[in-house]
Each structure stands twice: as C-alpha cells, then as structure tokens.
N, C-alpha and C positions, 0 to 999 in steps of 0.2 A: 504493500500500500504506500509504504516512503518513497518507494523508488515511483512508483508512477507519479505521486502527484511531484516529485522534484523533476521527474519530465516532463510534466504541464506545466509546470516553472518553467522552466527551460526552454520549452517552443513556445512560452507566451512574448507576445513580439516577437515574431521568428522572421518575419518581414525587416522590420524597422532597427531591429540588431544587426541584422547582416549589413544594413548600412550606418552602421552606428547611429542612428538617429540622428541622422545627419541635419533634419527639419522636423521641426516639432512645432504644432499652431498653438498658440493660448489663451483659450475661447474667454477673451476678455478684451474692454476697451478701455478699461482702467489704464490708463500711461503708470499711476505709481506701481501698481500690480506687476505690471510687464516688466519694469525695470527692475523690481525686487529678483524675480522669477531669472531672469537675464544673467543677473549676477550671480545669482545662486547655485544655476544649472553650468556657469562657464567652466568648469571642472571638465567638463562631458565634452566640449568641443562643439555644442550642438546648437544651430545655427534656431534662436528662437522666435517666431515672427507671429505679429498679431491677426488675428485672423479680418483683421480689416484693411491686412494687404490682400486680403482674397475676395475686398468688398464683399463679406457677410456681416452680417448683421447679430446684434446680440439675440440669443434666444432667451424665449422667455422663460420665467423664472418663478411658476406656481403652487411650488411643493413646500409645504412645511418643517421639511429639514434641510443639512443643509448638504448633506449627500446628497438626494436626490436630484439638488439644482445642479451641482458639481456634474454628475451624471450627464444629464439632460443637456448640458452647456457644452461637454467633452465631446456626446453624439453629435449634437448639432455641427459643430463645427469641424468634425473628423467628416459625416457626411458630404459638406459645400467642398469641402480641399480634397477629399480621397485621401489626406493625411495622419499619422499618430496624431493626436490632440489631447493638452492638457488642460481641465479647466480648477476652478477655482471658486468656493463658496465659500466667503468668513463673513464673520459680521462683528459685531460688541453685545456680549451679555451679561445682565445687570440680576444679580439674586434680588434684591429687590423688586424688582420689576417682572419679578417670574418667568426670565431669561431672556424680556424683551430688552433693546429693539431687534437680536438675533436676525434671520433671514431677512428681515424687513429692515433691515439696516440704513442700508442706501435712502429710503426712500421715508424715514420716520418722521421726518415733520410733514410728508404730503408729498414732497417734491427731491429729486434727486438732486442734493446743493447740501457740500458739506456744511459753510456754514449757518444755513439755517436748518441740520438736523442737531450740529452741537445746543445753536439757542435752544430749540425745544429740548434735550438731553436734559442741560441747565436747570431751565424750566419745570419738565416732569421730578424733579428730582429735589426740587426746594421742600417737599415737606417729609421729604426722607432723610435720616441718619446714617443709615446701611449706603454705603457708598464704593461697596467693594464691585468687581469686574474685573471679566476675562475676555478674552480676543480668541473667536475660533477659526479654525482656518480646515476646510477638509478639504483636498487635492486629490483628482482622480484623474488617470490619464489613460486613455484607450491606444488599440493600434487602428482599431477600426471601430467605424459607428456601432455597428452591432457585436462587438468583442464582449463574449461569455465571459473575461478574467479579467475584468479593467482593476487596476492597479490602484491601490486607496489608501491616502498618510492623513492624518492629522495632527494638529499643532492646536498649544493650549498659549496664552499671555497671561497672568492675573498680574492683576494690579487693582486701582480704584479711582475713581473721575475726581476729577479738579474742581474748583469753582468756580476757577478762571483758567482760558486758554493759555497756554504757554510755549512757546518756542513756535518757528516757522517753518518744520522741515515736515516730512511726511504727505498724511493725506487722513481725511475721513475724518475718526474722531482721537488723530494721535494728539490735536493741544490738549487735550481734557485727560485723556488718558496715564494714570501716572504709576510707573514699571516701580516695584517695591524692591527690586535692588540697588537702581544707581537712584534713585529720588526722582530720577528729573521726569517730564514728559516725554512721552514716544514724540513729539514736534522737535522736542530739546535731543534728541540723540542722534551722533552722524550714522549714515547709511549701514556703514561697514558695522555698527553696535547695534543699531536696531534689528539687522539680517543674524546677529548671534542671537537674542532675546525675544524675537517676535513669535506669535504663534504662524506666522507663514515660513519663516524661516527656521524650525522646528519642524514643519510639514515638508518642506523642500529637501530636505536634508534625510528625513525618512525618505523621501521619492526615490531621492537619489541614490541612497542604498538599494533599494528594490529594482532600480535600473540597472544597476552596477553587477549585482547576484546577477543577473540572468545575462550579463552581456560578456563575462570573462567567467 
C-alpha cells in the first residue's frame, strides 16, 4: 500500500516535472500576492506568471471555505492556459468575530478597497476587547483543471489588530495587523521578514516541499 501510493506521488505532475515547471499561472490578480508567491517559489527556477497574461479573468469565489475557492480559482485558470496553476485563498480571522471577515475578506466593508475594509475592521471592533487574529493562507496547485491529486499547504499568522494603521509596506489588512514576535505591523516589516512570518509564506514553503519530493 506504501509503495503504491508513493507512486501516485511520484506520477503526480508527471507532465509538469518533466519540464521542471518551467510555467506555472497564479490564479490571482492581486500584484502583492504574485510578488510574495515570485519570490518565494524563485528556488525552483520557475518562471511564475499571472494569469492575466492569459487575459483570464478572476473566477468566482462562492464557497464558504477557503479550500474550496483555492480549488475552484486553481481549475479555472489551469482550464483558460492548459497550464499547472497555483491558486490562492487567505483572508484575516478575528475569534471575536466568529472567524469573520475570513473568505469575505476582500470585500468586508461592501466593496473590494483595502482601505475602507481596514475603517470598517476599526469600526466593527470598537466595542470589543478580544483583539486577537490570524492570517490564513490555503495554496492549492493543480497540473490540470481536472487533477484527482491537487497539491494542498496551509499557513497560519497570529497576531492581533491595531487601533491605528501603521507602516506603509504590504497590502490588505497588514497596517492593522500586529505579528506578536517583532511588535511591529505586517505594513512595518521588509519583504524578505514578512515572506519568513507570514501565513502565505509558511504555505509557500510547505508547496515547495511537496514540489520538491516529487521532482528529485
């Protein structure tokens, strides 16, 4: 039973290994996303391009977790390219808030604009105490839309929201957002420290192992 399923390891991506993954899409039009993801994967050699060099469009995003979108986002866009494609579902979850704004991240005060989901965060948050939070990040990446074995990492952040935004680097809700080992905000941290601490770069880094097992 070991030995078969480490041969369905082994032929999975059996395409896409043989040419080292040489292109890989990632069903996102996030620019911070893509750059995180860029640098993360540059190990690999593999050349990573957004899928709106293939003029696709994002796909939608109706599932209440956040595998499922990851999924759905990875098919879409392995589908439009004929490509391996990596997609991408995190958001920010508040115990408080009974893990909201989670999935619904992007879009939590109404409209997708960082910052007016941080004002509303602010906002919904003024008559609470509990101020703790985590950043999820699930990564799934297929060789093909319809792949039986798509590939699945997750990454955690905790920390807990600010009162006021701070620092100008990032994206989403990194001024609010505040990492409980260096103190500072996920805005306040350079590139290269955010990519060791972040729940996406904890997700990347598991990817990248699971690509690695199967390619040598």
């Amino acid at each position: 039973m070991v030995k078969v399923l480490f041969y369905l390891l082994r032929t999975f991506l059996t395409n896409a290994i043989d040419k080292k993954l040489q292109t890989l899409v990632v069903a996102s039009g996030n620019q911070g996303k893509l750059v995180e993801i860029q640098a993360l994967l540059q190990p690999l050699n593999i050349e990573v391009l957004p899928q709106s060099a293939f003029n696709v469009a994002e796909a939608a995003e109706p599932h209440c977790t956040f595998i499922e979108n990851a999924l759905a986002k990875a098919r879409h866009a392995s589908l439009a390219t004929g490509l391996p494609a990596l997609a991408d579902d995190s958001g920010l979850c508040l115990e408080t808030l009974q893990g909201a704004p989670g999935v619904h991240s992007a879009y939590f005060s109404g409209v997708k604009d960082d910052a007016k989901n941080n004002a509303h965060l602010l906002n919904t948050l003024k008559q609470h105490e509990n101020r703790f939070a985590h950043y999820y990040c699930c990564l799934v990446l297929v060789r093909k839309y319809d792949d039986p074995q798509p590939l699945i990492a997750e990454g955690i952040w905790r920390g807990s929201i600010l009162k006021k935004a701070r620092g100008d680097n990032g994206f989403g809700y990194d001024p609010l957002f505040l990492d409980t080992i260096t103190g500072k905000s996920a805005a306040e941290l350079a590139p290269e420290i955010k990519n060791k601490l972040s729940h996406r770069g904890h997700a990347l880094r598991k990817m990248l192992q699971l690509i690695q097992h199967l390619m040598y």
